[in-house]
N, C-alpha and C positions, 0 to 999 in steps of 0.2 A: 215787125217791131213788138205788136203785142204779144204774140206767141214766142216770145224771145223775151218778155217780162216774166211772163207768167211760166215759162221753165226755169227761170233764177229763181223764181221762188220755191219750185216744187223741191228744186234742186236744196236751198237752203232749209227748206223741211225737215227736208231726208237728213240732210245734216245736223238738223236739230233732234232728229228721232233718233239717229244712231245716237251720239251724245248722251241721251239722256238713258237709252238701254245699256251703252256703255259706265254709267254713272251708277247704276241698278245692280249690275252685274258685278262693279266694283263693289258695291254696298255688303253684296251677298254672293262670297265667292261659288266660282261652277260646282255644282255637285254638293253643294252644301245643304242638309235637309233641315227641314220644320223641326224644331225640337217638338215632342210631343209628350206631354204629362197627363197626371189628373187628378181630380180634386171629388173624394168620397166621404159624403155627409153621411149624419148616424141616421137619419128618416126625413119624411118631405112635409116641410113647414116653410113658413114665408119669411122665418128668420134665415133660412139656407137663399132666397133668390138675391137679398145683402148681400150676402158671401159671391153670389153669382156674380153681381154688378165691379166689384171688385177685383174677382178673379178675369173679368171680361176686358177692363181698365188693365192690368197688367198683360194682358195678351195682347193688346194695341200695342202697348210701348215697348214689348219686349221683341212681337215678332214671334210670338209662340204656339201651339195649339193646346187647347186643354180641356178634354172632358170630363164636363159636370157630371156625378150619377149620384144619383139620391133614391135609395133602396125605401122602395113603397111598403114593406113591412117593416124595415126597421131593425132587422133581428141579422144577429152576427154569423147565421147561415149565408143570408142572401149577399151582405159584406164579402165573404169569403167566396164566393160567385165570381163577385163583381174582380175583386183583388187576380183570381185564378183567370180569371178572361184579359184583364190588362195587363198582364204579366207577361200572357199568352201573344197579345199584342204588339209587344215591345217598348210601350209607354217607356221614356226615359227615369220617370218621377213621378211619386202617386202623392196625396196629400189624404190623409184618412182623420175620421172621427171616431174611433172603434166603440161600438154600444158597451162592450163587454169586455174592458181590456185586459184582465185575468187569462179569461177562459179564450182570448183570441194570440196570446201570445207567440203561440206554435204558427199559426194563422200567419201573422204579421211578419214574424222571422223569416218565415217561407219565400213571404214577397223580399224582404228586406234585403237578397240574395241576391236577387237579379237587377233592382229596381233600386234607386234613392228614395229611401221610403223616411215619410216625418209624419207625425202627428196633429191635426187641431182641432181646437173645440175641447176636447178630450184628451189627453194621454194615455201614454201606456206605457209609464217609465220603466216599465220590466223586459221591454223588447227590444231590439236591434233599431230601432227606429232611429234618425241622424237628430232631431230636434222636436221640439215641441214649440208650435204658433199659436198664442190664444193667449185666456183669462189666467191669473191666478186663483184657478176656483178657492182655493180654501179663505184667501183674501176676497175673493164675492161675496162667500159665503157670510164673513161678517160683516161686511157692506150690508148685506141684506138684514141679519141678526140687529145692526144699530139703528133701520130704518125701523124693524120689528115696533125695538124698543120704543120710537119717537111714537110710532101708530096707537099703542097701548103702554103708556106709560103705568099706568094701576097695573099693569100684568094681567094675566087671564090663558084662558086655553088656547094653544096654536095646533092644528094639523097642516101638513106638509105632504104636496105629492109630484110624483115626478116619473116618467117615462119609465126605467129602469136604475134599479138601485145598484148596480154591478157596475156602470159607467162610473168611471174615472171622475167627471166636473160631478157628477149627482152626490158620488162622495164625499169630493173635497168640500162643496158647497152644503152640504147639511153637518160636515163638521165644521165647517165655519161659524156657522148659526150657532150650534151649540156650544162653541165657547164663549161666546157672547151671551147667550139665555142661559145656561145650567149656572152663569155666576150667581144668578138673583131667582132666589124660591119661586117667585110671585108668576113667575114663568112658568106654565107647564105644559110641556108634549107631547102630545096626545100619541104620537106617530108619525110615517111618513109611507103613507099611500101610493102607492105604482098602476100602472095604467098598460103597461106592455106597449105604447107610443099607441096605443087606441084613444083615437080620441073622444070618440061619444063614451068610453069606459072612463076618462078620463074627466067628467061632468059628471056619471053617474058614481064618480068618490067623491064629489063634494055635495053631490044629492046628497048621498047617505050619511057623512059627516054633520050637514044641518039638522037631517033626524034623531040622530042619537045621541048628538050633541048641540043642542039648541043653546047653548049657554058659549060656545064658542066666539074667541073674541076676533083670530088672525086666523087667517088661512092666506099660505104662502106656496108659488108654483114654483119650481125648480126648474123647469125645461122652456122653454117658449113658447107652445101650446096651450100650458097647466095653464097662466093668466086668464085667456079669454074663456077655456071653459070655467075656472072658477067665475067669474063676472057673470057669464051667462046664468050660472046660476045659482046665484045671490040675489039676481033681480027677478028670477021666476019665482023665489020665496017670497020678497018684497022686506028682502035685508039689508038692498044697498044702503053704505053708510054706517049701519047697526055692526056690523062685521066688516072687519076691516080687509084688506087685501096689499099682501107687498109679492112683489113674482117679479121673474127675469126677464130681460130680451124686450124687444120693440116693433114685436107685431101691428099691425094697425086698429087689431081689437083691443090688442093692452096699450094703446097711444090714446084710444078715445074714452077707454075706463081712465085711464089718467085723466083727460080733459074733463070727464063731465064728474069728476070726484069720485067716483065707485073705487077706481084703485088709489090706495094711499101714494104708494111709491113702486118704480119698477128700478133696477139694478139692470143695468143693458149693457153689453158686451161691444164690441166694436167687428163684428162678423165681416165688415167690409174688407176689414185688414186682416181678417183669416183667409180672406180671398188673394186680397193683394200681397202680401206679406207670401204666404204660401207658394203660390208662381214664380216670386221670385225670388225666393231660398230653394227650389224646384232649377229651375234656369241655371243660376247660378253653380249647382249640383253638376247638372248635366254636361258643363264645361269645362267641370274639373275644378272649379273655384269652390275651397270650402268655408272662406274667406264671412262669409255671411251664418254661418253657424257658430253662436256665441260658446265660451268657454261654457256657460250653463247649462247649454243645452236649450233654451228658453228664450223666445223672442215674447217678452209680459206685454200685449197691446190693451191691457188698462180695464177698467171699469170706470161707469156714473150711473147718479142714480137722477131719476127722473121723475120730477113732483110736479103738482101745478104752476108751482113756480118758476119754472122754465120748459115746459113740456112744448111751448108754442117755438120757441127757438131752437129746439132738437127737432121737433119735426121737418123746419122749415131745411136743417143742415138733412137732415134723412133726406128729403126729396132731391136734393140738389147731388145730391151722392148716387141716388138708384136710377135720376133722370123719371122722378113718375110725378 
């Protein structure tokens, strides 16, 4: 009798395990593959692992695969590497940041052939690309410009530096700035310093801007990076405070110059949703549904800016978001 319990159960098991393969099977018909995409940042910053956590969130819900690659120089050679190898691949859908969207446009078309190929972070409105995911940089750009303003209201001298000046947001966002500051004299611009995404070169232009210009009132980072090395060294002069600081993105070096007052204000982007936004306008692509590509071309997922004032309740939403 017991040996006669205990095979109705193996037996209802087995019935429960077909069932449920059967249920799996249904979910995901025979012979139906992994969509596979991917998502190529402009260089490697901690503003891109955001973008990871997001793109990872979409890959759960969607049932998708999606390689991260984030080019350790930076430069729209090793882009065109990365693009020529997943093309090579068969990726269904790539997601790019292009450093240099002029001079990559042949680049991008290329891809844009084979691939459902869109833009974020950056554009590259001259190309075959299907859409663009990201900021309105040139709208950052005055976010950033009226935070300028709040930092130094007397006016004073501002230098500005940023990765590369040929990227697409580096543009739009330093002409945002200046429609905002070229209204009123009392502003003046010094320039805007590039770093080639080096970053200790990228400290050593705001060394050099404290020497030559000691009387400088803002210095403003354009890339995600630029913050933390401007901070780093403002306090190795012993200027925190004296020189003000507005920069972009929501590093954890530019979250705690915010906290401990070194930076006035940061303008942050929402990278999460370059992530998740991107997979699945990617997804969506790969099925034939173009349904998720706006008449503009343009999925705007927003700016804020971030002061003392609220800096404690954005961090706490950042952790709750990256899981850290």
């Amino acid at each position: 009798m017991k040996r006669l319990v205990i095979a109705l159960i193996m037996a209802a098991m087995a019935v429960g395990l077909c069932s449920c393969g059967d249920k799996q099977a249904a979910d995901k018909p025979a012979g139906e593959k992994t969509i596979h995409i991917a998502f190529v940042t402009n260089n490697v910053s901690d503003f891109w692992k955001i973008a990871q956590a997001g793109v990872q969130k979409a890959e759960k819900e969607l049932g998708v695969t999606c390689d991260f690659k984030m080019p350790t120089a930076g430069t729209a050679a090793e882009q065109k590497v990365i693009l020529e190898d997943l093309v090579t691949r068969g990726v269904k859908g790539i997601a790019i940041s292009p450093v240099s969207p002029d001079s990559q446009t042949g680049v991008l078309n290329k891809a844009a052939e084979s691939v459902n190929l869109i833009c974020m972070d950056s554009d590259a409105p001259k190309s075959n690309r299907l859409c663009y995911v990201g900021t309105s940089n040139f709208d950052a750009g005055k976010t950033a410009g009226e935070q300028i303003v709040r930092a130094i209201p007397n006016g004073g001298k501002i230098m500005m530096y940023v990765g590369m000046r040929d990227a697409q947001n580096a543009q739009d966002r330093y002409k945002g700035i200046l429609d905002v500051l070229e209204k009123d004299p009392k502003y003046i611009i010094l320039g805007l310093m590039t770093d080639d995404t080096n970053h200790t070169k990228a400290r050593a232009n705001v060394e050099d801007t404290l020497v030559k210009h000691s009387d400088v009132a803002c210095l403003v980072g354009l890339w995600s990076y630029n913050g933390p090395a401007i901070v780093n060294a403002v306090r190795a002069t012993n200027k925190t405070g004296k020189v003000k600081i507005v920069c972009f993105d929501e590093q954890d070096d530019t979250l705690k110059g915010v906290k401990d007052g070194a930076i006035f204000a940061t303008v942050v982007q929402k990278p999460f949703e370059f992530g998740y936004q991107s997979v699945k306008v990617l997804t969506a692509l790969a099925k034939g549904d173009k349904s998720m590509v706006p008449e503009s071309k343009m999925i705007d997922t927003g700016v804020r800016v971030i002061d003392v004032s609220n800096i404690d309740e954005f961090w706490a939403e950042l952790k709750e978001q990256t899981g850290k």
